[in-house]
N, C-alpha and C positions, 0 to 999 in steps of 0.2 A: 878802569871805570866800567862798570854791569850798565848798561840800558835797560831799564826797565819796562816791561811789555806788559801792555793793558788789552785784556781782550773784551771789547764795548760790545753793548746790547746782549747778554745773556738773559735769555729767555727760557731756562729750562737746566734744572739740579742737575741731569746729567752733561749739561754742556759747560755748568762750575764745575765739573767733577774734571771732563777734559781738559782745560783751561790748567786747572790745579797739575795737574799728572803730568803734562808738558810741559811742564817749566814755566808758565806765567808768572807777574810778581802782581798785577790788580785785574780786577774783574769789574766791566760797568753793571748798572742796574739800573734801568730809564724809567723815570718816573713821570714823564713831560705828559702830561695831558696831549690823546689824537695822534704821540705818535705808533708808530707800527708795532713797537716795542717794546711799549707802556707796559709793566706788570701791575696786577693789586697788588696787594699789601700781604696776603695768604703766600703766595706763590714765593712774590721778593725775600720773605721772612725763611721761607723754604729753601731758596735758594743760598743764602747766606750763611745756612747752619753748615749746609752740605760742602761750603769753603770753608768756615770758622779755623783758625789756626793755618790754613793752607796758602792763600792767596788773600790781597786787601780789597775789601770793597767799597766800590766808591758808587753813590746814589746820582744821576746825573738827573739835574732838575732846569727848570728857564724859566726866572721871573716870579718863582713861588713864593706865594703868603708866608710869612711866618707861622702864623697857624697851618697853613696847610703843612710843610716843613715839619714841623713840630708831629703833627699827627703821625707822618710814616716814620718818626725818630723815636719814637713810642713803643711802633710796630715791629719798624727794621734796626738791627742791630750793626747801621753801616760803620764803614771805620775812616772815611773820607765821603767828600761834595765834591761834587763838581757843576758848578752853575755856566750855562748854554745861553744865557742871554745880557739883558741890558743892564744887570747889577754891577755896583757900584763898591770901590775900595769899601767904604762905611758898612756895605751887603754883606763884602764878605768878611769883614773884620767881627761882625757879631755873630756869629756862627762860633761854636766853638772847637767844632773838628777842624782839619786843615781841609784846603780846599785847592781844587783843579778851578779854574778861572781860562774859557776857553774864547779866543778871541779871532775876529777874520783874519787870516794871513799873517804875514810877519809882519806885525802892525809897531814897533818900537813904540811909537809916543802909545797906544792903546796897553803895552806891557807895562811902559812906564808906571801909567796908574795903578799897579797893581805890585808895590813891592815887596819882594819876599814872599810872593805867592807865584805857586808852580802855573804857567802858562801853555793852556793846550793850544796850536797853533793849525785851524782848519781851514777848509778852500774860504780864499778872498773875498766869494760872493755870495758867502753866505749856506754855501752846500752842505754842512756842518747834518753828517750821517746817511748822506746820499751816495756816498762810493765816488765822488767827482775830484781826479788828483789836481794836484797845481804845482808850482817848481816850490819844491821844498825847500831847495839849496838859499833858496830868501832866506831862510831862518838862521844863516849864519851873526849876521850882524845882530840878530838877538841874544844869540849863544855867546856872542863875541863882546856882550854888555853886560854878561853877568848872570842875562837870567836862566832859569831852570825851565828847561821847552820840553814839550810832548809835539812831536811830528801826530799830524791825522791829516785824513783827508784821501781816501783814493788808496792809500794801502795795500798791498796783499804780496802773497809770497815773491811773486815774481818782480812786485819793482821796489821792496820795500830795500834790498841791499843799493842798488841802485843810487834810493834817496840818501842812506847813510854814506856813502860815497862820497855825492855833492857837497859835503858839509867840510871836505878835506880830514883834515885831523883834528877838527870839532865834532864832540859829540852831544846827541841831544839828552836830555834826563830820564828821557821816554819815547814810546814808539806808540800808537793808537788803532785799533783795525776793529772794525767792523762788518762790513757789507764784505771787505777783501774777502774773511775767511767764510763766508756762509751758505747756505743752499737758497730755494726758492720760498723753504718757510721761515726764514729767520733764522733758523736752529743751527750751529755752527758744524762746520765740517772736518770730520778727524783728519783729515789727509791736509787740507788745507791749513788747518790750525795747527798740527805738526812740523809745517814746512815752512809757513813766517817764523815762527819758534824758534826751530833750526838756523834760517835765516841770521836772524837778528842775534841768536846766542853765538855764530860764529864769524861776526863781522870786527875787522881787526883780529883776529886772531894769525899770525904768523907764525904758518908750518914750520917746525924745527927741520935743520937739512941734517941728512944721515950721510955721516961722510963715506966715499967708495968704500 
């Protein structure tokens, strides 16, 4: 089984362009009104030609209009959602991309409500893109019900093998980093974005022994 690695908040075509070249399999694009890493609709549309074919993009939204929804679905050519707030099975069943569904913590009965939708699983208090870890290892009992999880929350090169550990010989469908790989402007970092990569593309894998 691949883990699949999503490198959240790109802010900038050459930072799709890394993400892509390193082996990523999704790329976020934050559309949340106020946050830090809200793109327009120019930039996002820019950035998404500069993945097309390479990496999936997924548009991360919280609590959006349908109109408003509508309008950067017009603009941006995403190829996945991911909704960051208080929407509802019924929110996301009327959408008609597939959707990331990101909820506090290893919430069981809050995954419940969501079946057959992939569940991002971020800090319990709500830290959801502030770089704040939490015990990942909770997210077994998720794993262990079926559903399809994205580890986030606190991430980055140095503890993300760590959290894949705790999980035993469950694995999650996905891995989420943000803040882990980046500098002081947002903009991601090649050495750090190479080495989660690394990270995560060699977890489970078992050295072959070369006999005397």
């Amino acid at each position: 089984m691949t883990i699949r690695i999503k490198i959240c908040g790109i802010v900038h075509p050459e930072d799709a362009e890394l993400a892509a070249a390193n082996g990523a399999d999704l790329i976020g694009l934050n559309f949340v009104p106020g946050s830090s890493r809200q793109l327009d609709l120019g930039l996002a549309a820019e950035i998404v030609e500069q993945a097309a074919g390479r990496v999936e993009t997924v548009g991360v939204f919280q609590n959006v209009l349908p109109e408003d929804l509508e309008r950067v679905l017009r603009r941006v050519d995403l190829d996945r959602l991911q909704f960051h707030g208080s929407e509802s099975e019924a929110d996301v069943e009327a959408v008609d991309l597939p959707v990331i569904k990101a909820i506090a913590g290893a919430n069981l009965e809050a995954a419940d409500e969501f079946p057959g939708t992939i569940v991002l699983l971020d800090h319990p208090d709500g830290g959801g893109g502030a770089g704040k870890t939490w015990d990942w290892a909770e997210s077994a009992e998720l794993i262990e019900s079926g559903h399809d999880v994205i580890l986030a929350g606190g991430l980055d090169p140095e503890n993300v093998g760590s959290a894949l550990e705790s999980l035993g010989d469950l694995m999650p469908w996905g891995v989420d980093v943000a803040t882990g790989v980046e500098d002081d402007a947002r903009r991601k970092d090649p050495d750090k974005t190479r080495r989660f990569i690394e990270v995560v593309r060699g977890f489970g894998i078992v050295p072959l022994e070369v006999p005397d």
